[in-house]
C-alpha positions as CSV (number, residue, x, y, z in Angstrom):
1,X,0.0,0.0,0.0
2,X,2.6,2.7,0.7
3,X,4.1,2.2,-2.9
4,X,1.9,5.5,-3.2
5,X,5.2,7.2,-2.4
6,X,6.1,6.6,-5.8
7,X,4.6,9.4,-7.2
8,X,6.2,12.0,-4.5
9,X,9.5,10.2,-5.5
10,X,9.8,11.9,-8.7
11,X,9.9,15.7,-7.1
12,X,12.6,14.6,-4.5
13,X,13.0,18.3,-3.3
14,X,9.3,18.1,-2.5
15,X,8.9,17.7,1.7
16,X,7.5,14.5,2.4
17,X,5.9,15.4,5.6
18,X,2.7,16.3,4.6
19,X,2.6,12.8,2.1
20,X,3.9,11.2,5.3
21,X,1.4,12.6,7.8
22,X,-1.3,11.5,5.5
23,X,0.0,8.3,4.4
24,X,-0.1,7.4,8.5
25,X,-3.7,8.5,8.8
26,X,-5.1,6.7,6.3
27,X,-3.3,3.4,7.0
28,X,-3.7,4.0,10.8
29,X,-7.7,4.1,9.5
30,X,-7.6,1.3,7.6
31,X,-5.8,-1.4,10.0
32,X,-8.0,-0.1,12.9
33,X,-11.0,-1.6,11.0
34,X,-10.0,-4.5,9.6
35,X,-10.8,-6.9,12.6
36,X,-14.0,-4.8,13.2
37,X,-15.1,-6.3,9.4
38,X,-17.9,-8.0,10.0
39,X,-18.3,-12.3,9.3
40,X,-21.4,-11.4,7.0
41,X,-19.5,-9.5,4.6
42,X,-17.0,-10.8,2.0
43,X,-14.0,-9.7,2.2
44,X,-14.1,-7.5,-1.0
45,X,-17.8,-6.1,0.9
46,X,-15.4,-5.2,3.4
47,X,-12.2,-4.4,2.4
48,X,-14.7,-1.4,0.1
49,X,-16.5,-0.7,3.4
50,X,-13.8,0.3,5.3
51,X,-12.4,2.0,1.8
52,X,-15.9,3.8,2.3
53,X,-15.3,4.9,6.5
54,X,-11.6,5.6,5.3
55,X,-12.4,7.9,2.6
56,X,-11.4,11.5,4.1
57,X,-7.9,10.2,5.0
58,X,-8.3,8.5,1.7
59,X,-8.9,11.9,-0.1
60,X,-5.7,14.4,2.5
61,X,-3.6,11.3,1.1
62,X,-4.4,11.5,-2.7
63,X,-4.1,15.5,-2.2
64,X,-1.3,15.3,-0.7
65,X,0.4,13.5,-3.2
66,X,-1.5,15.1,-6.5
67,X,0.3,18.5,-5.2
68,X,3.4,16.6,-5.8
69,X,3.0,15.3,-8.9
70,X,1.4,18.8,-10.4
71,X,5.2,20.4,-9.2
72,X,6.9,17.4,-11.4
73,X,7.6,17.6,-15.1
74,X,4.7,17.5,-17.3
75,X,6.5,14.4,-18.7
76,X,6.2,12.5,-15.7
77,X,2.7,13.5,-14.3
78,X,0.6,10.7,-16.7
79,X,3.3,8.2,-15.1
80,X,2.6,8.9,-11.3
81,X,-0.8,9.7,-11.6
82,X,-0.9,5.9,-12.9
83,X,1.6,4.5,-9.9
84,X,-0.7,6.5,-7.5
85,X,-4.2,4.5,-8.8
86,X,-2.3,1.2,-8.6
87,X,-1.0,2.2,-5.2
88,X,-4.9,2.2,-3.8
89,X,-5.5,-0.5,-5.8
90,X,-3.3,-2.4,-4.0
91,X,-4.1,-1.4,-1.0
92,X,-7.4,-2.5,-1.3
93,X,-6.0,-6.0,-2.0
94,X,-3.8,-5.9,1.3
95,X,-6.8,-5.1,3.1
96,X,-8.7,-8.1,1.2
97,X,-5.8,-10.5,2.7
98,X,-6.0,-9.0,5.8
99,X,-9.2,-9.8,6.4
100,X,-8.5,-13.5,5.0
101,X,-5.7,-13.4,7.6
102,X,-7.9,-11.9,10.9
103,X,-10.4,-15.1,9.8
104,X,-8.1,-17.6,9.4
105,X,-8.0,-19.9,12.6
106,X,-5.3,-19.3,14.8
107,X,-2.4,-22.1,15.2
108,X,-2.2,-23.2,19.0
């Protein structure tokens, strides 16, 4: 999930705290939730669910990291616009697995 700092990689003079600050909130939000998912939901229902309570962290992340890219070279924008929607799409897998994990039995 955190290849998202892909795109602020191309503008390396860029400060990372505010991508950094953001990028804790929003995966602070979504591994808080993950156990919470409920049995009666796949976990695709609730890896998007908690995509769904997530989605103002979601949203400072992507702005955080949009104000990035817009200071790179017009060149490279297309590029980590693309590394920035396969960084959430991945994300949303990891949380699919994690709630695979969290119902997995536990080994005694």
């Amino acid at each position: 999930m955190f290849s998202l700092f892909l795109a602020a990689a191309l503008v390396q003079s860029a400060p990372a705290n505010p991508i950094q600050a953001a990028a804790q909130a929003f995966g602070g939000c979504l591994q808080g939730k993950v156990a919470s998912v409920p049995a009666s939901l796949t976990p695709e229902a609730g890896a998007d669910d908690i995509m769904k309570q997530c989605e103002a962290q979601r949203a400072s992340l992507e702005q955080a990291i949009e104000g990035v890219i817009a200071s790179a070279p017009p060149e490279t924008q297309a590029m980590a616009r693309e590394q920035l929607k396969a960084g959430m799409a991945q994300g949303r897998q990891g949380l699919i697995d994690g709630i695979k994990a969290s119902r997995e039995p536990k080994a005694k």
